[in-house]
C-alpha positions as CSV (number, residue, x, y, z in Angstrom):
1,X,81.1,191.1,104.4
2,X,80.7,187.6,103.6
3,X,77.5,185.8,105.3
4,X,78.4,182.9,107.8
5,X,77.3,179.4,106.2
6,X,74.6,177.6,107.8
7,X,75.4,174.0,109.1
8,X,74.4,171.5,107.4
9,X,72.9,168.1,108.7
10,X,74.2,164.9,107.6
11,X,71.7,163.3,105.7
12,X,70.5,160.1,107.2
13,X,70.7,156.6,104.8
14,X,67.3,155.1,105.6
15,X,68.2,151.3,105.2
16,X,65.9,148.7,103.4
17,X,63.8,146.4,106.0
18,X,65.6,143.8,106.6
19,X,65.5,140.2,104.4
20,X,65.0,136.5,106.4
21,X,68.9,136.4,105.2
22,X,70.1,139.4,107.3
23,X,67.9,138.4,110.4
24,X,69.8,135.1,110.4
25,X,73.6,137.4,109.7
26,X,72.0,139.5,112.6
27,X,71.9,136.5,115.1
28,X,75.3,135.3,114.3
29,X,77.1,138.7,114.8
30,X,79.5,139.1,117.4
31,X,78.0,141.8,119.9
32,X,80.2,144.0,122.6
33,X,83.3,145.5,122.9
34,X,86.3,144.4,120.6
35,X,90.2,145.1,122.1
36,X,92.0,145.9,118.9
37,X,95.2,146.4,117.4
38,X,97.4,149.2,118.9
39,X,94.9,149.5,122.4
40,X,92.1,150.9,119.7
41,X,88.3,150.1,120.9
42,X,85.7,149.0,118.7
43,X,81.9,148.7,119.9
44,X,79.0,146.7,118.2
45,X,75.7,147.0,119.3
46,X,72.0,145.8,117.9
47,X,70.3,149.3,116.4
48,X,67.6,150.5,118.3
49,X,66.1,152.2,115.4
50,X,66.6,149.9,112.5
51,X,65.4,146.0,113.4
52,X,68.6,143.7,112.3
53,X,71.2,146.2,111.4
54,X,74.5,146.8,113.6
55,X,75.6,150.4,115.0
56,X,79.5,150.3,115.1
57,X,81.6,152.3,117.0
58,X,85.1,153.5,116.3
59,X,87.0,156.6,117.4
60,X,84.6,159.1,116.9
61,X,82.6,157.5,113.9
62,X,79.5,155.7,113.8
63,X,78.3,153.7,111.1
64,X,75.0,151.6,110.1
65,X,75.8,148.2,109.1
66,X,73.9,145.2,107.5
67,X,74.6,142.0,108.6
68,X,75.9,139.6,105.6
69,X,76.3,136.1,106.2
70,X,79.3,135.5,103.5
71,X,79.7,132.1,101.4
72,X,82.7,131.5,103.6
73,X,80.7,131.4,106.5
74,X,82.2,134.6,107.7
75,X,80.1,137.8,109.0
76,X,80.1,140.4,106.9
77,X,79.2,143.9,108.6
78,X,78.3,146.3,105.3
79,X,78.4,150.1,106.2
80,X,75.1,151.4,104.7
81,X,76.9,154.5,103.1
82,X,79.5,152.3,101.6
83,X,82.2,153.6,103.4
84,X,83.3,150.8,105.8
85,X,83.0,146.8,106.3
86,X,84.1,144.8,109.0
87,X,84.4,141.1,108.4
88,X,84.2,139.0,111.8
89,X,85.7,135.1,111.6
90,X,85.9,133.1,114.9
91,X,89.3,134.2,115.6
92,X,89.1,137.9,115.1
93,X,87.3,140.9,113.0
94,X,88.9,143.5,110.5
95,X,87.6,147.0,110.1
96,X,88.7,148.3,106.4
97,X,87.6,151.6,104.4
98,X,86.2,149.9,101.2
99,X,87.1,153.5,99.4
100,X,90.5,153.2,99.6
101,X,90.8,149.2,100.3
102,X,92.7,150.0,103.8
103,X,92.3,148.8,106.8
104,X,91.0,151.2,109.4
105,X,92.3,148.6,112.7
106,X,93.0,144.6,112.5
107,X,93.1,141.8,115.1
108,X,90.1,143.4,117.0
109,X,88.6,140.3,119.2
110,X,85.0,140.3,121.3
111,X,84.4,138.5,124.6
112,X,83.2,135.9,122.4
113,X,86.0,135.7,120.2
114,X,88.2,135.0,122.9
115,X,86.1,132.3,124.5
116,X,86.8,130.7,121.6
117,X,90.3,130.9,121.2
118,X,91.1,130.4,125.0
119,X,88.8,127.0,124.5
120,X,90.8,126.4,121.0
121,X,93.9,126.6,122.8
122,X,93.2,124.6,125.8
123,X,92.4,121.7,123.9
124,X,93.8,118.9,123.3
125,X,95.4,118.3,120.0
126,X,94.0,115.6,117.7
127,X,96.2,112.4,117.1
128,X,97.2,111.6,113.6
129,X,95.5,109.2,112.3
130,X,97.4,108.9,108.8
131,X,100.2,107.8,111.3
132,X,98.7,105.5,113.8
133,X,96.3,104.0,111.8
134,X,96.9,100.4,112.1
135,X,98.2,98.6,108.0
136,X,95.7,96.1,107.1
C-alpha cells in the first residue's frame, strides 16, 4: 500500500527591506476595496509584517506586492513571487498574470479612484483658448 504524502507548506518569499523609492510608491498606493469588472472584489491593504509592501486580495489568492512608482507616474504593485502585477492610474487599476501576460480582472476602481472621477466629471470643461484667443 502506498504511503499518504505529507502536506507540504508553501514556502514563504521573504522580501528585501524596503528602499526610500518604495516607501514613497507605498504612500501613493490606492488602499481599500476595489469594485471590479464582472461584480469581482479586490482588496489592498498595508502588510502588517513587511513595512511598505501591499497584501492583495483576490478570490481566494493573496499576494505580496512591492510598491513601484513607474516613469509614467503610474503605481506599479509587483507580486514578490512574480506571478501577478497590478498597475493603479487615477481612473482605474488592472490586475494581470505576468506568466501568461493576461489579465486576471480590469476596470477595478477604489473609494479614491472614484472621488476622482466623480470630481473629474463634475467639472467644468476648459474653454478653448486656440479658438477664443483674441488675433493680435
Amino acid at each position: 500500500a502506498a504511503k499518504p504524502k505529507a502536506a507540504v507548506a508553501p514556502v514563504e518569499v521573504v522580501p528585501e527591506p524596503a528602499t526610500p523609492e518604495q516607501i514613497s510608491a507605498s504612500e501613493r498606493v490606492y488602499y481599500g476595496e476595489y469594485d471590479c469588472d464582472f461584480q469581482q472584489v479586490i482588496h489592498i491593504s498595508a502588510s502588517e509584517r513587511h513595512p511598505s509592501y501591499v497584501e492583495l486580495r483576490f478570490a481566494k489568492n493573496r499576494y505580496l506586492m512591492k510598491p513601484v512608482l513607474s516613469a509614467t507616474g503610474a503605481i506599479r504593485l509587483e507580486d514578490v513571487k512574480g506571478e501577478t502585477l497590478m498597475i493603479q492610474i487615477a481612473s482605474k487599476s488592472m490586475l494581470m498574470n505576468v506568466k501568461t501576460g493576461t489579465r486576471l480582472v480590469d476596470a477595478c476602481v477604489s473609494p479614491t479612484q472614484r472621488v476622482a472621477i466623480d470630481l473629474a466629471k463634475a467639472a467644468p470643461a476648459p474653454e478653448n483658448t486656440l479658438l477664443t484667443a483674441p488675433r493680435p
